[in-house]
C-alpha positions as CSV (number, residue, x, y, z in Angstrom):
1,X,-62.1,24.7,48.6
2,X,-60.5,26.2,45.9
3,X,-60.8,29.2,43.9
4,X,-62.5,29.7,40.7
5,X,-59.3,30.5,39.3
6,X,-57.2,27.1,40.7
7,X,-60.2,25.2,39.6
8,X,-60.2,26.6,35.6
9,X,-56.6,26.4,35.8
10,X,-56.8,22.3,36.9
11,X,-59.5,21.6,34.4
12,X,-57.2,23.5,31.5
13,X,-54.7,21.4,32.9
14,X,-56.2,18.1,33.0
15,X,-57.5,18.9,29.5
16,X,-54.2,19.9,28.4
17,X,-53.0,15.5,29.5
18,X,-55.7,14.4,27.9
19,X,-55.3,15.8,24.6
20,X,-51.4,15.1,25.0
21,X,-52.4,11.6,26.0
22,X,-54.3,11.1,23.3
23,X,-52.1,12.2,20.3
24,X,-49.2,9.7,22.5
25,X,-51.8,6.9,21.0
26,X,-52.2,8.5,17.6
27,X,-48.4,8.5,17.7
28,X,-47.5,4.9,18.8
29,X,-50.6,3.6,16.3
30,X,-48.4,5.2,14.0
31,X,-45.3,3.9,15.1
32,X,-46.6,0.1,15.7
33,X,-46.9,-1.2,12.2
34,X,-43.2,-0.3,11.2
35,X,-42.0,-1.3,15.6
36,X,-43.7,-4.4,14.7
37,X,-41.8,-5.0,11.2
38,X,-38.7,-3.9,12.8
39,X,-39.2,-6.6,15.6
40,X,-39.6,-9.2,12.9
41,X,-37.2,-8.8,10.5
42,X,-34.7,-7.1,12.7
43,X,-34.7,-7.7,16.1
44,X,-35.4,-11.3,16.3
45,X,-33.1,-12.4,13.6
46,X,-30.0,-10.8,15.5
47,X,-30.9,-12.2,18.4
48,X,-31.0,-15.4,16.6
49,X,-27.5,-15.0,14.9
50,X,-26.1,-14.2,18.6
51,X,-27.4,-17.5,19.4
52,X,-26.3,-19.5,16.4
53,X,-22.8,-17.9,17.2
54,X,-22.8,-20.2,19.9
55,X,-23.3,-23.4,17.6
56,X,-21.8,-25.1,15.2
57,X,-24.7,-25.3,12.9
58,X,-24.1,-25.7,9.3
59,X,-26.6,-24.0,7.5
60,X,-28.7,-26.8,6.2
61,X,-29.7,-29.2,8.9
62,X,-32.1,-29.5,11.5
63,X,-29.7,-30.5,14.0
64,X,-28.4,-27.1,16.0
65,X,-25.3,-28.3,18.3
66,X,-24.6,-25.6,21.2
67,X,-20.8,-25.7,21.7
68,X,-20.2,-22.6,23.8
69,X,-17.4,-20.3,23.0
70,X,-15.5,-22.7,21.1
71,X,-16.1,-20.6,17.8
72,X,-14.8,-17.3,19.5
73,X,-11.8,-19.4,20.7
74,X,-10.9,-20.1,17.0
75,X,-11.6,-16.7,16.0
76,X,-9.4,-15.7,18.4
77,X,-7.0,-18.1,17.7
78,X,-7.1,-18.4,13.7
79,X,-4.2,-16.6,11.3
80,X,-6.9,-16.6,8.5
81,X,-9.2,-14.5,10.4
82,X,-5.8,-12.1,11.6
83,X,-5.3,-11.9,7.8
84,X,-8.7,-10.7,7.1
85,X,-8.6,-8.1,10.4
86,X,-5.2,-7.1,9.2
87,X,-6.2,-6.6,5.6
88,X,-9.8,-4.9,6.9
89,X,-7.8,-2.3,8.9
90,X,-5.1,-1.5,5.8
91,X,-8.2,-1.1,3.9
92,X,-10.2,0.9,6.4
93,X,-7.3,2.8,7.1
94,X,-6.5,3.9,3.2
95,X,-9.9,4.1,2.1
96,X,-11.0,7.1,4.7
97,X,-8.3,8.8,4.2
98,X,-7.8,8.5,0.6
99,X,-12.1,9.3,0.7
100,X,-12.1,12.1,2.2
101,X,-9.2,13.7,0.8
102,X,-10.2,13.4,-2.8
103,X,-14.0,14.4,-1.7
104,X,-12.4,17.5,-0.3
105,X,-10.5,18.3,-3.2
106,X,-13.2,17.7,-5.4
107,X,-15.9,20.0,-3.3
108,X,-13.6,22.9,-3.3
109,X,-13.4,23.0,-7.1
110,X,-16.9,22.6,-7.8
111,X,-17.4,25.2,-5.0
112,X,-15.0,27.6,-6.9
113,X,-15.4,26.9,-10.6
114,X,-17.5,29.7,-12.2
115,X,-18.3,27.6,-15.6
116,X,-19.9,24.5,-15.7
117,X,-20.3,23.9,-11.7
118,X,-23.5,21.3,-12.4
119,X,-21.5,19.4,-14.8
120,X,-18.6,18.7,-12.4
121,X,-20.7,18.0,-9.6
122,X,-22.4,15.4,-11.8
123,X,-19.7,13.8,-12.9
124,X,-17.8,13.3,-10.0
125,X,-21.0,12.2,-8.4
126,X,-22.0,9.6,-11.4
127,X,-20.0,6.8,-9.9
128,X,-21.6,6.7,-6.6
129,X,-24.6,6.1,-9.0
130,X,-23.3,2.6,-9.6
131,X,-23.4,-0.5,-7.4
132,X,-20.8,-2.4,-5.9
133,X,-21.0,-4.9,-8.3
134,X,-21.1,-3.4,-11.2
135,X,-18.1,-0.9,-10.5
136,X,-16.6,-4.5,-9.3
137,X,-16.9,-5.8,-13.1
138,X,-16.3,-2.2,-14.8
139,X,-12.6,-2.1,-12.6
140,X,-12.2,-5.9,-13.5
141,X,-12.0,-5.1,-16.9
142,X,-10.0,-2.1,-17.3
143,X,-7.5,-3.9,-14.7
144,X,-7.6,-6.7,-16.8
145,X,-4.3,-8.1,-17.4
146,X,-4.6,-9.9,-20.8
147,X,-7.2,-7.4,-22.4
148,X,-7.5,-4.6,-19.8
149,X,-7.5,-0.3,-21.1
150,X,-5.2,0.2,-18.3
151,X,-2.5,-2.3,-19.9
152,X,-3.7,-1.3,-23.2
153,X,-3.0,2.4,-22.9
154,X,0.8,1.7,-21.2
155,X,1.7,-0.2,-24.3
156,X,0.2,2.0,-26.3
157,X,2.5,4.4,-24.7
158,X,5.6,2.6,-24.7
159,X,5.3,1.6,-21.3
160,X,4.5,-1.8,-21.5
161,X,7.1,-2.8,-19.0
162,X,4.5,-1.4,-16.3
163,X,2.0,-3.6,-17.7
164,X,1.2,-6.1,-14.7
165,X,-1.4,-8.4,-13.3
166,X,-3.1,-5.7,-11.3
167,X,-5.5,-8.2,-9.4
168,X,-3.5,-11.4,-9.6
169,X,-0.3,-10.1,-8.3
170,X,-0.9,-9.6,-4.4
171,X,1.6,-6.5,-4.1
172,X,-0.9,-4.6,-6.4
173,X,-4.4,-6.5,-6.1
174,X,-5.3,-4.7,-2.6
175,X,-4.3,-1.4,-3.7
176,X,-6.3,-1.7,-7.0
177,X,-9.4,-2.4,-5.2
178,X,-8.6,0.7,-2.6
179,X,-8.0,3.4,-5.6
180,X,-11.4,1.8,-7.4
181,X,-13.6,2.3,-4.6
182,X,-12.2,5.7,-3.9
183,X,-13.4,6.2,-7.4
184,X,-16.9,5.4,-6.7
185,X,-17.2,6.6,-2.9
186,X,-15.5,10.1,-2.8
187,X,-18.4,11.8,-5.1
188,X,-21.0,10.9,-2.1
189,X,-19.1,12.5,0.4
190,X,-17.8,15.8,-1.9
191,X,-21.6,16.6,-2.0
192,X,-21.9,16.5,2.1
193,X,-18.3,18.6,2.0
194,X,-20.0,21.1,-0.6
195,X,-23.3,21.5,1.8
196,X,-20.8,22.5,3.9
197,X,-18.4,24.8,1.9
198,X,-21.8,26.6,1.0
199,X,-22.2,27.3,4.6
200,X,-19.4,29.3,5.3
201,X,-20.3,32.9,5.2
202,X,-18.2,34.5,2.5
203,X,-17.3,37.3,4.6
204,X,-15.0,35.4,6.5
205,X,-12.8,34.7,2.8
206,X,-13.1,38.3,1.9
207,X,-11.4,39.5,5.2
208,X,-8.8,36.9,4.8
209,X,-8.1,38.2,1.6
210,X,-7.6,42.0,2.8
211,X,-5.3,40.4,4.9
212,X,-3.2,39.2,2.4
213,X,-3.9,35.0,3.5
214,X,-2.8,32.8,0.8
215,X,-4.9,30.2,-0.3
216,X,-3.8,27.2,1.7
217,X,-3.9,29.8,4.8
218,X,-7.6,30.2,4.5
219,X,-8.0,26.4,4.0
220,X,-6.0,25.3,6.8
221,X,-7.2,28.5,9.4
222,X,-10.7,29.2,7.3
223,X,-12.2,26.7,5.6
224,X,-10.6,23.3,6.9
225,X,-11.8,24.3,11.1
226,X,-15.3,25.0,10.0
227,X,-16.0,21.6,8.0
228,X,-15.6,20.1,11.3
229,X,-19.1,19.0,10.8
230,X,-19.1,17.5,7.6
231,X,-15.9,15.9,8.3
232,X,-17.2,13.9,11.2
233,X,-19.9,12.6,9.3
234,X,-17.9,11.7,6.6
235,X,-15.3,10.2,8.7
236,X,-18.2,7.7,10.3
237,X,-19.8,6.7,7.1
238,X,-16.7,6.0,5.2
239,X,-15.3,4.0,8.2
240,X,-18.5,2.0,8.5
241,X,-18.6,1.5,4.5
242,X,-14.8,0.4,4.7
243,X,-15.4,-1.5,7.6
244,X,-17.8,-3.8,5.7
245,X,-17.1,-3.7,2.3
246,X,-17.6,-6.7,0.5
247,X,-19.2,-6.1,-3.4
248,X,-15.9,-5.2,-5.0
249,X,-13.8,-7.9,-3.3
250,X,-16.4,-10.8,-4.4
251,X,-16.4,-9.7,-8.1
252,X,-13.0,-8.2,-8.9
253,X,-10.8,-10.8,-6.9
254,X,-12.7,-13.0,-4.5
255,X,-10.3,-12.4,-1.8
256,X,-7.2,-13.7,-3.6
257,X,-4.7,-13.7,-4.6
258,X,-4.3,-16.5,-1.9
259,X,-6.3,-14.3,0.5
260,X,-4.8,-11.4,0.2
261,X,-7.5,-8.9,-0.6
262,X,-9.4,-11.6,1.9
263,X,-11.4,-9.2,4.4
264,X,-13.9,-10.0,7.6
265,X,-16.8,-9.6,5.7
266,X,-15.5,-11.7,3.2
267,X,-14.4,-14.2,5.3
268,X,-17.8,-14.4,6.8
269,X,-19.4,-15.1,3.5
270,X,-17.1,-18.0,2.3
271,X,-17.2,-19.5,5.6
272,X,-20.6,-19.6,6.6
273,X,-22.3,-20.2,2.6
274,X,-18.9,-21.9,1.3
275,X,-17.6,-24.1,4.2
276,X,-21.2,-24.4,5.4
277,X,-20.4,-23.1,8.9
278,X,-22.9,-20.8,9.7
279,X,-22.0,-21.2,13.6
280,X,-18.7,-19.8,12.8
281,X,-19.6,-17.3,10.5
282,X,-22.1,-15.8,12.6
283,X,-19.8,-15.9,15.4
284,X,-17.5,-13.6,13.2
285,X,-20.1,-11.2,12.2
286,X,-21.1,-10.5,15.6
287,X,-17.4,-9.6,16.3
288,X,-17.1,-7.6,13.3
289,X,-20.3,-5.8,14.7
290,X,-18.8,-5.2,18.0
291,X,-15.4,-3.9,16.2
292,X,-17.8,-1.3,14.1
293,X,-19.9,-0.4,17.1
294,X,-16.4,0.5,19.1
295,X,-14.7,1.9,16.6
296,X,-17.8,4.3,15.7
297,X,-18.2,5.3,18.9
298,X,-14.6,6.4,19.6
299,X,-14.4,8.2,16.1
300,X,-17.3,10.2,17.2
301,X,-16.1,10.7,20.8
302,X,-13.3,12.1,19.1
303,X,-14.5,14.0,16.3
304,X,-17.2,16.0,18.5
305,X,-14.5,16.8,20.6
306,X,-13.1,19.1,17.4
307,X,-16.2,20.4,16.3
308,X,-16.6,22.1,19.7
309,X,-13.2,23.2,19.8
310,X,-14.0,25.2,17.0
């Protein structure tokens, strides 16, 4: 038998589970209208599309023919689809860099500017404000070949010989779309960098300074090592958002010249609403997921591994 003491301390315990137990079903009662919503609209359908992958279903009729892997074979097998990968990549590629870089530049300046911070931050954050389709149009027509500002402006200059197709010629329409969308990305990511300029104790600037460091010394030894953070979060997003951009390339070239702008996401679209093979689209978009999934997961692997070194 045990002692008063044991006993109280069961019954506190047993108290203790059931209160626990009981805010568990508050919790999941909570959780269940959203789990079930998720289930619906998100679950089922991609197990659905894995499905259909394995079809060659068009989009429109009843009839749903299983053909195995024959659409991963083509994939495999298709130079228009290693066109798209290799123009994804090129894209991918450029775009974080290019991103990042110019979010950088732009959080240390707002960081350091003593007049007019909020009006910088603003305006370098504006663009992100706008969609991908209308930036698509607004880039369309200042690239404009006929009518466009940009031309406009190198004529008006005496530079006219510059004045070029800048989305019809394929030597310049993939890096037109890369240098717009830097435009409109990089302000997202200079206010993540600047949450993270803000956390670096000042201290640490003022010592370098007694210490005679230049400038790009406290970047690269300072400021650079202790955005590790910041950059790995930016580094993810912007490879995902590269990975599967889509808005700009419909409305400022749809994928042309020839398909030269023509990405994976792209490629998925015109095939599976314009061909009418939604078997073989879906196919490709379930690659393209793996391909974001693996490529996400070794950025990260990677990226952690600095932010601990430091």
């Amino acid at each position: 038998m045990g002692t008063p003491a044991s006993t109280a301390g069961l019954q506190v315990k047993s108290k203790s589970r059931r209160k626990k137990s009981k805010a568990n079903s508050f919790a999941l009662l909570f959780i269940l209208p959203s789990l079930v919503l998720y289930t619906l609209f998100v679950i089922v359908p991609t197990l659905g599309s894995v499905y259909l992958s394995f079809t060659s279903w068009d989009g429109i009729s009843e009839e749903v023919r299983f053909i195995g892997l024959a659409n991963f074979a083509e994939i495999w097998q298709s130079p228009r689809v290693h066109n798209a990968l290799k123009n994804t990549l090129i894209l991918t590629v450029s775009l974080v860099l290019l991103e990042n870089i110019a979010a950088i530049a732009m959080a240390l300046m707002v960081d350091r500017v003593r007049w007019f911070k909020n009006l910088f931050r603003s305006l370098f954050y504006f663009p992100t404000l706008l969609s991908g389709v209308v930036m698509g149009f607004v880039w369309a027509m200042i690239l404009n070949y006929n009518f466009g500002v940009f031309n406009q402006i190198l004529n008006a200059v005496g530079l006219g010989a510059w004045a070029i197709d800048w989305l019809g010629n394929p030597d310049y329409a993939m890096v037109s779309i890369i240098l717009s969308t830097v435009w409109k990305g990089a302000g997202y990511y200079m206010i993540i960098y600047l949450a993270g300029l803000q956390g670096i104790p000042a201290e640490l600037s003022e010592a370098a300074n007694i210490d005679g460091a230049s400038g790009w010394q406290q970047f690269r030894f300072i400021t650079f090592p202790l955005l590790a953070g910041s950059l790995t979060v930016c580094m993810v997003l912007s490879t995902i958002s590269a990975l599967k951009i889509f808005d700009q390339i419909a409305v400022m070239t749809d994928g042309g010249p020839g398909f030269a702008t023509e990405t994976l996401t792209y490629i998925i679209y015109k095939v599976g609403f314009g061909e009418l093979r939604q078997g073989f689209g879906t196919a490709l978009a379930l690659v393209l997921f793996v391909l974001i999934l693996i490529v996400t997961v070794i950025q990260v692997q990677i990226l952690r591994k600095r932010e601990v070194r430091y």
